[in-house]
Structure formats: C-alpha cells, structure tokens
PALUMLO-824879 format. One line per 5 residues: number of its first residue (from 0); for each residue z, x, y of C-alpha. Coordinates in Angstrom, 1 decimal. Example, Ala and Ser with C-alpha at 12.3 -4.5 7.8 and 13.67 -1.06 7.14 Angstrom:
<pts>
0> 7.8,12.3,-4.5 ~ 7.1,13.7,-1.1
</pts>
This chain:
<pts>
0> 20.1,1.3,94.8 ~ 17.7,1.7,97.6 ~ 17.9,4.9,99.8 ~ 21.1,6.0,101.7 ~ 19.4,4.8,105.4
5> 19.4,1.3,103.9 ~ 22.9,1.8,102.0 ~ 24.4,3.4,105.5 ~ 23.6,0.2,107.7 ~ 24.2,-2.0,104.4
10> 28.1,-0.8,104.6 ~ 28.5,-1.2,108.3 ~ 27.1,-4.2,108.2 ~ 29.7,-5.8,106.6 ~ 31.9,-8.4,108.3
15> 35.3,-7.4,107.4 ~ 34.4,-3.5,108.5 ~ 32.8,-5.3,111.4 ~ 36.3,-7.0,112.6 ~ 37.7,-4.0,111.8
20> 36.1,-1.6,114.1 ~ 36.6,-4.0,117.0 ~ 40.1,-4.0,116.2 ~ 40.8,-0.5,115.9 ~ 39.1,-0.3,119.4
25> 40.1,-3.4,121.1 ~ 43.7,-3.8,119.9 ~ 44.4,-0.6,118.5 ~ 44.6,-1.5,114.7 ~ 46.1,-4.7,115.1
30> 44.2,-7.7,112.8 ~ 43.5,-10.4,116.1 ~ 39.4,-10.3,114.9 ~ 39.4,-11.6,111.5 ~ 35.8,-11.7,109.6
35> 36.0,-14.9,108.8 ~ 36.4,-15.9,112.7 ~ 32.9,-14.2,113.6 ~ 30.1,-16.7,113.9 ~ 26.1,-15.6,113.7
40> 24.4,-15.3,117.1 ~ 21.2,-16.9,117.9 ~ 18.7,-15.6,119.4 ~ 19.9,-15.9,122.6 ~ 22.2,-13.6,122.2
45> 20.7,-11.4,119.7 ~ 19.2,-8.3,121.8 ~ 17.9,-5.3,120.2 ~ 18.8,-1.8,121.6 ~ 15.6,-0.3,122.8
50> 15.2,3.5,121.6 ~ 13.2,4.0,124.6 ~ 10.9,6.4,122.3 ~ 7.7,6.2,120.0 ~ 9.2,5.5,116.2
55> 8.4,8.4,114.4 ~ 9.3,9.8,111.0 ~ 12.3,11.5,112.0 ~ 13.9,9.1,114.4 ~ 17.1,8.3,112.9
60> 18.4,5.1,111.6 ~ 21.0,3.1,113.8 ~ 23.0,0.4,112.8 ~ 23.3,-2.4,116.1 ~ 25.1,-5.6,114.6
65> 26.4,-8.5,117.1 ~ 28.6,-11.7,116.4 ~ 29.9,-14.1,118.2 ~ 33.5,-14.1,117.9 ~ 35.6,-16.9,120.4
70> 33.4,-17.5,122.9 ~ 32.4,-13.4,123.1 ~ 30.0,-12.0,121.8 ~ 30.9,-8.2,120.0 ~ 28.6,-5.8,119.3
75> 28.6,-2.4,117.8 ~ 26.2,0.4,117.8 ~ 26.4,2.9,115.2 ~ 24.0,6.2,115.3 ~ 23.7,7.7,111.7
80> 26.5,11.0,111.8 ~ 23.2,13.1,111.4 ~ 22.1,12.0,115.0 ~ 22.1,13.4,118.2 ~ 24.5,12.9,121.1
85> 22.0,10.4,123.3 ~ 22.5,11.4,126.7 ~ 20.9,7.9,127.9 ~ 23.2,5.4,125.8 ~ 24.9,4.6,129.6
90> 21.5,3.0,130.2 ~ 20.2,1.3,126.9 ~ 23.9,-0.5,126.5 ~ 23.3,-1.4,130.0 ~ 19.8,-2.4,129.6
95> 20.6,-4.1,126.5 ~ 23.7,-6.3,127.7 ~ 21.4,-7.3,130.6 ~ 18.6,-8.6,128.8 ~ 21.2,-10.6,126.8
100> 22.7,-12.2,130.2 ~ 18.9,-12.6,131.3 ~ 18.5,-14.3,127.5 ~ 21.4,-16.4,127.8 ~ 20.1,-17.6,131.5
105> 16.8,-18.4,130.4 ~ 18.4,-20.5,127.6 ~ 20.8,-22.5,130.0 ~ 17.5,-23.0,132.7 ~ 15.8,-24.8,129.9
110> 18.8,-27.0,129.4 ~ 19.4,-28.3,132.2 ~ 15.5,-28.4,133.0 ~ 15.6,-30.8,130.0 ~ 18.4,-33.0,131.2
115> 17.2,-32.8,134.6 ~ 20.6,-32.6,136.2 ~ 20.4,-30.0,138.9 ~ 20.6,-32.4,142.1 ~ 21.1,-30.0,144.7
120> 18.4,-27.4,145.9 ~ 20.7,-24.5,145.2 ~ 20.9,-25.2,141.9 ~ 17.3,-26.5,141.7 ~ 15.9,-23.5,143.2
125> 18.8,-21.2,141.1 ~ 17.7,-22.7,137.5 ~ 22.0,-23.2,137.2 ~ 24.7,-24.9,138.8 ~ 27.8,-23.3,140.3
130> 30.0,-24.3,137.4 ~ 28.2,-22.6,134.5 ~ 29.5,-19.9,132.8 ~ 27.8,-17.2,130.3 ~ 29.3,-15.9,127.2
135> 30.6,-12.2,127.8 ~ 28.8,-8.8,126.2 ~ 31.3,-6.2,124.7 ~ 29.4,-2.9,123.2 ~ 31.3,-0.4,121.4
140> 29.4,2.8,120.4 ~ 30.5,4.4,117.2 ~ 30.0,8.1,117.6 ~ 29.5,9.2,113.9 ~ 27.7,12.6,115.5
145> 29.1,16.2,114.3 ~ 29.2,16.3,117.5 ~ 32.6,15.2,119.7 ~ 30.8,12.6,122.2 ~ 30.3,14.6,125.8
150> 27.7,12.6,127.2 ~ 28.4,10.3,130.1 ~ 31.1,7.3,130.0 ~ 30.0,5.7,132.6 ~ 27.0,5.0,135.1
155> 29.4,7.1,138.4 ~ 28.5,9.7,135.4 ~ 24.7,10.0,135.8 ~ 24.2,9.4,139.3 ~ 24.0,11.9,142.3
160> 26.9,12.7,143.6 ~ 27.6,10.1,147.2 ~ 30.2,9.8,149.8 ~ 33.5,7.9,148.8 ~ 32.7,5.1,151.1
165> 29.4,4.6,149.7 ~ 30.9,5.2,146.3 ~ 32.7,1.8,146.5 ~ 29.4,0.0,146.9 ~ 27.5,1.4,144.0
170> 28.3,-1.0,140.8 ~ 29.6,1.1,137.7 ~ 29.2,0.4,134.4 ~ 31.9,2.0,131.7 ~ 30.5,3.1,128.3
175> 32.9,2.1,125.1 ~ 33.1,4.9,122.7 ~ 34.7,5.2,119.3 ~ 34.7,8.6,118.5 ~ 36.7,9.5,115.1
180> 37.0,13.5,117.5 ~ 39.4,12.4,119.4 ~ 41.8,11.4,116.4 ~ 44.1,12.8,114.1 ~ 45.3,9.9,112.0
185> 42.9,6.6,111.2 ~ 46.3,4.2,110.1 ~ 45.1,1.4,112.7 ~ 42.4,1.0,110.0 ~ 42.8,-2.3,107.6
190> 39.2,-1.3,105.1 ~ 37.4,1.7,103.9 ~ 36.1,2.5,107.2 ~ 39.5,4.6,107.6 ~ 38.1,6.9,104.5
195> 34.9,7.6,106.6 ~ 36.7,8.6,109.6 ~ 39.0,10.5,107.4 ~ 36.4,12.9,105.6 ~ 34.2,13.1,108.9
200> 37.2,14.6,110.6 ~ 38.9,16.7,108.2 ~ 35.6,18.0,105.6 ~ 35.5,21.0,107.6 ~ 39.8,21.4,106.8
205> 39.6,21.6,103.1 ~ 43.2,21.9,102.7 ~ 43.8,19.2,104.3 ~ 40.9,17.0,103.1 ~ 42.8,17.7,99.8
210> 46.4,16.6,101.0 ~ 44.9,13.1,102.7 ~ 42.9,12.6,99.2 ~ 45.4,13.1,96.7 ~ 48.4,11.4,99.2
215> 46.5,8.2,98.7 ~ 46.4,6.1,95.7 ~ 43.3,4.4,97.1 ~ 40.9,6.9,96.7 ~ 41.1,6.6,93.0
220> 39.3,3.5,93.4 ~ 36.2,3.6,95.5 ~ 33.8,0.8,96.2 ~ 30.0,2.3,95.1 ~ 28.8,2.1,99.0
225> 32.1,3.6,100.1 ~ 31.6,6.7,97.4 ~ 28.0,6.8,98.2 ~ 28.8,7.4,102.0 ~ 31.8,9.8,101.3
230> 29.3,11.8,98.7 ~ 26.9,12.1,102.0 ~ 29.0,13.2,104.2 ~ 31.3,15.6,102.4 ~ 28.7,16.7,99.7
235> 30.6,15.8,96.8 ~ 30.0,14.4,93.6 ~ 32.2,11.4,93.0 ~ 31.9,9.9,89.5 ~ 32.7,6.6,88.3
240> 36.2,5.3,86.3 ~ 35.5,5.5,82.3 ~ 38.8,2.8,82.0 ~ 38.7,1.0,85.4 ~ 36.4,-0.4,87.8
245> 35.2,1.8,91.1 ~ 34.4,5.7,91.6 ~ 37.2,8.1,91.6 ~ 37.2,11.1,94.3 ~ 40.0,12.8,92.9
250> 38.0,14.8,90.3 ~ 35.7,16.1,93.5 ~ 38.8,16.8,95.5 ~ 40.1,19.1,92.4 ~ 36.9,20.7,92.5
255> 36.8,20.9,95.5 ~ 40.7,22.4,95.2 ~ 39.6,25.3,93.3 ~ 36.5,26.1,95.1 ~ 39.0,27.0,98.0
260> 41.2,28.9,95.4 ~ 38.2,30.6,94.4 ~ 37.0,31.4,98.4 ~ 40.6,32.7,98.8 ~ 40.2,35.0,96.1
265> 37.2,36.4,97.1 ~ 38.0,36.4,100.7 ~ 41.3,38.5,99.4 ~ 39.6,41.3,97.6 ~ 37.0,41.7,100.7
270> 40.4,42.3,103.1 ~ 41.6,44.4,100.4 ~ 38.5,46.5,100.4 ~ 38.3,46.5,104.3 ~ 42.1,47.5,103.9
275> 41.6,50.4,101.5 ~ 38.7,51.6,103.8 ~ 40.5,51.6,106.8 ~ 43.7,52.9,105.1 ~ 41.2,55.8,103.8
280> 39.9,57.0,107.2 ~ 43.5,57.4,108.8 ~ 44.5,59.0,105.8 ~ 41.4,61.6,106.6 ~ 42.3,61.5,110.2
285> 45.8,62.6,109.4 ~ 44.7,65.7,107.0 ~ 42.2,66.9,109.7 ~ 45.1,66.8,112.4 ~ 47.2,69.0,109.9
290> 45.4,71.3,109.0 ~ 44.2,72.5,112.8 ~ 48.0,72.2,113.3 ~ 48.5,74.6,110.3 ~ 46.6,77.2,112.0
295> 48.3,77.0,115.0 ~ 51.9,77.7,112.9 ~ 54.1,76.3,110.6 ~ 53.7,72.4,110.0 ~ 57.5,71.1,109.0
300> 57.9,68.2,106.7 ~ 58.9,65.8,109.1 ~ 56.1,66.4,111.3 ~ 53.7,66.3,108.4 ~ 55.8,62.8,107.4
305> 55.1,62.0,110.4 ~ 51.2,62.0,110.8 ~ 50.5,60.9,107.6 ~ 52.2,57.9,108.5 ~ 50.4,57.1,111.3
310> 47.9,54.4,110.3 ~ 46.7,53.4,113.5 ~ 43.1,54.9,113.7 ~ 43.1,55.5,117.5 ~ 46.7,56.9,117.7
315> 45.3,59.4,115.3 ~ 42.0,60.3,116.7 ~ 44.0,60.9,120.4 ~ 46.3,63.3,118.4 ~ 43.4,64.8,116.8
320> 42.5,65.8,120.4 ~ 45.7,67.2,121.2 ~ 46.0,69.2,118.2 ~ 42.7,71.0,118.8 ~ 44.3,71.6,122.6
325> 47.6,72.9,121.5 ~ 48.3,75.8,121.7 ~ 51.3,75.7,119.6 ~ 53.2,73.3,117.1 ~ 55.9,72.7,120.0
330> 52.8,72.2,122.7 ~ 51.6,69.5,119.8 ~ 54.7,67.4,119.5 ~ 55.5,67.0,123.1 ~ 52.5,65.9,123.9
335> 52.7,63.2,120.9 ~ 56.1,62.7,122.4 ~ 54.9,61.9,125.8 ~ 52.1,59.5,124.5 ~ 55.1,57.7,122.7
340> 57.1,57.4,126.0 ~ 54.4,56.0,127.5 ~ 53.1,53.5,125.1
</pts>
C-alpha cells in the first residue's frame, strides 16, 4: 500500500479533490472548477516550491500540485497536518509564483525570437511586445497544521514598520490560506475532502465527532485512502464492510462512543472522591468549631444545625477563629451574624 507520506499526497492529488479545494476557496463551495476542465501544465508553468532548507530525514512531506484550468493556472500547497506553521510561506509563494512569470517569459522570448517578429527596439530589446499577455498564478495554502495558521498573510506582514506615504509605494503581496480553524461546518465541500476537515476539527470534541459521524450515511462507506487518512489523523481503527464495498467508521465511532462513557465514568468517581474529601474536612471543621463553642456554654440545636451545614471550607475556618475569640455563645453568633451581613 506503500507508506502513508506516499498515500497522503496520493489523495490530494486527485483531480476532483483538486477542483474541489479551489472551489471551496474561490467560490465558496459552488462547482464552477470541474476536474475534468483542468488541463496538465508544462513545464513552463510547472514551478516547484523551494523549502529553502537541507532535505533531511525529518523534513516533512508537502503536497504542491498545479493545473491549468481556463487560461489560469491553480495551485495548491498542502503541508502534511504534522507540520509546522512556516513563518516564511509569504516568501516561497512569492518566490515561487515569480519564477513561474520569469518561466513563462523565457518561454514567450523564445517564441517570438523564433518567428523573429519583434520590429521595434522596445520590444527587441524587451524580448516581448506590448500586447502579450502571461497566464495568471493563483496559490492557495492548505493549513492542515494542529496549529490555527498565525503566521503572516501578507508581505505589509513581514516588513518593518514605514510611514503611510511610503506605505503606498511598497508592493504587497496577499497570502491565500485555507485553514479548516476558522470553520465550523465544511457543507461547501462536494468529495471526501469535507470528512478530513471534519475529523481535523472536531477529533479533539468527541461528542461531537460522534454526532457528525453517525448524522451521515456516508461514513459507512469509505474509500481505502479516505479511511486510511481519517485512521491517521483521528487514531482509529476503521475496518472494512463484510457485505459491501468500502471501510466503515461507524464501528470506531461506537468505540470510540464508549471510551468517552467509560472517561465519564471514571472522571465521575474521581469528583466523587474529591467531593467526599472535601465534604469530610468541613464536616471536621464544623465539630472542631462546636466543641470550643461547647466550652464556652450551651450549644442549641439550631446553632449546632447551623455549622454543620456550613460546607464552605473558608466560611468555617473564619468561624473557627471567632469561636476561639468568643467569649461567649452570644459573642459567637453575632460575629457569624455580622460576617453574613457583610458577605
């Protein structure tokens, strides 16, 4: 099955998930980028994001996938959701989209250095004429981080801070980011891309990973690179249909179900302790007050009533005080009175 780096950039690699990305980000969720409207790019077009680092071991795997799709070319860029939030993605998409311009240039100079139609010295010396026209760059970065994406949006992000006049000269570039944080509901999605988003952003909410799962049909009948992915990401087991084709994520989401039921249990009894101990020093707290009280006169049933159903633990130890002070059940009782009056 090969391992789950190759699987990850195998599923977003896919046309149709493809489209639908640019969609959800471009058109908010409605179908104008169709998969089968995207065209390869050539070379030309086709510029790798530069890590800017020595490949190593533990550099992580990013997906950067481009097609031409009328007359633009789309590209996304996906760091794996084990990445880091890169700080200096303002620059490589900027670096990136420049060499493709630079790319696309170069192409065009050789063209028209082949026809041998640039008359003028302007466009002799300029390698183009005035009328042609380059095909646009549109990056979208898919935050798939732990993280919500804080690092810069655009370049007015990264550089010194200048005066507003001198602002207005200083190009900008804008960063696109898709970033599954800043949503609650993933319905603009048309494919299983929308199950990714979903588990990213709930698998920490168990409850209500468990009400989006068993509220949709759908996740009965996985594709095997959309339950591999989900198993990743949400550490669960999802097995395979005995009767029908696809992986079904409902038996994970039931275990899953009582492992909270079992966390709640447990999570009971420890309050229940914490409340018994607690409930056992006031009680303690309240004899102690009672019986200095006792030597002082009589204590009636009322007043004893009284502080043994206190169960606020500094109440108590502040009457505890006044008790050893008082010199008399009367002295005792105003002065609880007064702190009342107060409170």
């Amino acid at each position: 099955m090969g391992s789950f780096d190759e699987r990850y950039i195998s599923f977003f690699n896919n046309d149709d998930r493809f489209a639908d990305l640019m969609n959800f980000m471009l058109f908010k969720g409605r179908r104008v980028i169709r998969a089968e409207n995207l065209e390869e790019l050539d070379s030309t077009l086709s510029v790798r994001l530069d890590t800017g680092r020595k490949k190593s071991s533990g550099q992580h795997v990013t997906v950067d996938k481009a097609r031409l799709w009328r007359g633009k070319c789309l590209r996304i860029l996906i760091q794996e959701y084990q990445s880091y939030i890169d700080y200096r993605m303002v620059f490589r998409c900027m670096k990136s989209e420049v060499f493709s311009y630079e790319s696309q240039y170069r192409k065009r100079l050789h063209e028209h250095q082949t026809a041998n139609d640039l008359k003028s010295g302007n466009e002799y010396l300029s390698g183009i004429n005035i009328d042609d026209r380059f095909i646009p760059v549109i990056t979208v970065v898919v935050n798939l981080s732990d993280e919500a994406w804080h690092g810069a949006m655009s370049l007015y992000d990264m550089i010194a801070p200048v005066d507003k006049v001198i602002r207005r000269y200083v190009s900008n570039y804008r960063l696109n980011v898709l970033d599954y944080h800043n949503y609650d509901t993933f319905e603009g999605f048309a494919t299983d891309v929308r199950k990714i988003f979903e588990i990213l952003r709930y698998k920490s909410d168990k409850s209500r990973l468990i009400e989006i799962v068993n509220g949709d049909e759908s996740y009965r009948h996985l594709s095997d690179d959309t339950a591999d992915f989900l198993e990743k990401i949400a550490n669960l087991k999802i097995r395979k249909n005995k009767k029908e084709a696809g992986r079904n994520m409902c038996k994970a989401i039931m275990d899953l179900k009582e492992e909270s039921r079992a966390e709640g249990r447990a999570e009971g009894k420890a309050e229940g302790r914490a409340e018994g101990r607690a409930e056992g020093r006031a009680e303690g707290k309240a004899e102690d007050i009672i019986s200095l009280l006792e030597d002082t006169g009589d204590v009636t049933d009322d007043l004893r009533n009284r502080i043994m159903s206190q169960a606020n633990l500094n109440t108590l130890k502040s009457w505890l005080k006044k008790a050893a002070k008082a010199a008399s059940i009367t002295e005792f009782i105003s002065a609880i009175d007064t702190d009342t009056t107060h409170a």
